[in-house]
N, C-alpha and C positions, 0 to 999 in steps of 0.2 A: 101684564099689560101696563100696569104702572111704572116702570122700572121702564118699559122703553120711553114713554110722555118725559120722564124726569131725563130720559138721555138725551130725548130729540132740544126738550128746552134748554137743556145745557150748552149742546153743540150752537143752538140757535144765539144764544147768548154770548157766545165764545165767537162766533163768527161775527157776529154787529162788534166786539169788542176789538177784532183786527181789522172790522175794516175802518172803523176810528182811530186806532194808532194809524192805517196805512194813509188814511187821507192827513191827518195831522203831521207826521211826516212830509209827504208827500209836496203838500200847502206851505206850508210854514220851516220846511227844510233844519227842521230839529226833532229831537226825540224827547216825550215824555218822561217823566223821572230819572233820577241820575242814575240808575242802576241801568236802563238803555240805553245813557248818552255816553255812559260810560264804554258802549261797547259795540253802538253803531255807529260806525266811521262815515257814510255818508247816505245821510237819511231819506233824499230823495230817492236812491232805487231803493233802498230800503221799502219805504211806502209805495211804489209803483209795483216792486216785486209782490208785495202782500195784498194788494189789491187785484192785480193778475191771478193770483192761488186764489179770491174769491171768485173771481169771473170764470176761472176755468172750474170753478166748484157746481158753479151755475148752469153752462152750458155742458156739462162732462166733457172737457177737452184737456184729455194727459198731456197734451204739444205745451199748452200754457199753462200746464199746471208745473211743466219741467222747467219752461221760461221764469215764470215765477220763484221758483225754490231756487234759481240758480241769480236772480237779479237779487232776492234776500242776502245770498249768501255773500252777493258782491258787495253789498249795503254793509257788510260785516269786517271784510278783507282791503277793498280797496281803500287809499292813504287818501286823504283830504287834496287838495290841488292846491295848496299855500305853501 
């Protein structure tokens, strides 16, 4: 019974911690530490992607949970617009 308390506040912990990169992202249109900016090319769907994966975590909606992983994944691939 302990062993699941220590999973749930982990996940609990894990989830508030993306949805802070996704709105500081999202906000402020940069990434957190250089090991991120290094590697998200544009951090706005980035953070709107990661905040959809919470909302669809919320309401159980696989549609936005697939919107989600797919607007991250653009956050990663697509080339800046300069």
């Amino acid at each position: 019974m302990f062993i699941i308390g220590v999973l749930a506040l982990t996940l609990f912990i894990l989830a508030i911690m993306w949805a802070v990169l996704g709105v500081h992202a999202l906000f402020l249109g940069r990434m957190p530490g250089h090991w991120l900016q290094q590697r998200v090319r544009q951090p706005r769907l980035w953070g709107a992607g990661a905040l959809l994966m919470l909302v669809s975590w919320n309401i159980h909606s696989p549609s936005l949970l697939t919107i989600g992983i797919g607007l991250v994944a653009l956050g990663h691939v697509v080339k800046p617009t300069r």
